[in-house]
C-alpha positions in Angstrom: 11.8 -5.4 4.2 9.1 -5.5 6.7 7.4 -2.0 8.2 8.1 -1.6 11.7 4.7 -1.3 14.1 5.5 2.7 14.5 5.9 2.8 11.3 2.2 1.0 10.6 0.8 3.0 13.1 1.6 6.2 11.5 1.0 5.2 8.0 -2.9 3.8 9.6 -3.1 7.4 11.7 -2.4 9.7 8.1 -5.2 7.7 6.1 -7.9 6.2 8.1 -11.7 8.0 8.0 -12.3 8.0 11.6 -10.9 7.4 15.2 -11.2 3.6 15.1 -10.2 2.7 11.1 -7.9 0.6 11.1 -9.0 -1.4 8.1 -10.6 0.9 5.4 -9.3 0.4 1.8 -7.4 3.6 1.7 -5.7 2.1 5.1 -4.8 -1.1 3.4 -3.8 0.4 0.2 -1.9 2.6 2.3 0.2 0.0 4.0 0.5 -2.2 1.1 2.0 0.5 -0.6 5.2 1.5 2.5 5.7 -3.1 1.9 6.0 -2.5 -1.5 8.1 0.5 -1.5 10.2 -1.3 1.4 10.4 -4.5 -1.0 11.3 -3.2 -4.1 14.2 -1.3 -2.0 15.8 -5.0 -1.0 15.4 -6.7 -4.6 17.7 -3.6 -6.0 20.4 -4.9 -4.1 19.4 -8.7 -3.9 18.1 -8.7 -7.8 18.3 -12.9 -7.5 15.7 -13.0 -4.3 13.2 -14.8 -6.4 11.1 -15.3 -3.3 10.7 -11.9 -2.2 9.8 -11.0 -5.9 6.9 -13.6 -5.6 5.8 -11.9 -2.8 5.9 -8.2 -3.9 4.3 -9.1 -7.1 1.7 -10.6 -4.9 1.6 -7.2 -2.8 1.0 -5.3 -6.3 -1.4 -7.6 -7.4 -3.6 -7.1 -4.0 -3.2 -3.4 -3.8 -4.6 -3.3 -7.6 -7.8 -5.1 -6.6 -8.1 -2.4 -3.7 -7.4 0.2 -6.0 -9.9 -1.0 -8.5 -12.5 -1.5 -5.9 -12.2 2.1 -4.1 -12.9 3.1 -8.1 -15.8 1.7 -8.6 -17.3 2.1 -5.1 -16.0 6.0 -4.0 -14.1 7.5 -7.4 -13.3 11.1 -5.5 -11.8 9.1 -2.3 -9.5 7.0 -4.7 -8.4 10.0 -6.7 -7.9 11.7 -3.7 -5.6 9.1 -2.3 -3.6 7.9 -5.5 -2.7 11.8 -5.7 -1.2 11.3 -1.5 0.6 8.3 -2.0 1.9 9.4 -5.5 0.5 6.7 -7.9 -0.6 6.5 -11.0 2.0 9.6 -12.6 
């Protein structure tokens, strides 16, 4: 369910700006988005896990705010990266 750390590390190495970005909203929307992915995966096969529903609906519900925020603040750099993670079809 959970990301491993090399997995993080890659995901924060493909989308950060610069050498030290760990924390930009493309990063975050970025990791929230491998959780959710791994989340939704487990609740195909354990469709009664009402707690880890909670929690992915949570996920979704936090990565929508950062997507709404990069939209407002920098529209090309939140185009650009719902067409990399494959959002919004």
């Amino acid at each position: 369910m959970t990301i491993t750390a090399e997995r993080k590390h890659a995901v924060i190495e493909d989308f950060r700006r610069e050498e030290a970005d760990t924390g930009s909203p493309e990063v975050q929307v970025a990791i929230l988005t491998e959780r959710i992915i791994g989340l939704t995966a487990h609740l195909k096969t354990h469709k009664h896990d009402f707690s880890s529903r909670r929690g992915l609906l949570q996920l979704v519900s936090k990565r929508t705010r950062l997507l709404k925020y990069l939209s407002s603040e920098k529209h090309d750099d939140y185009k650009a990266l719902i067409g990399r993670l494959g959002l919004r079809r």
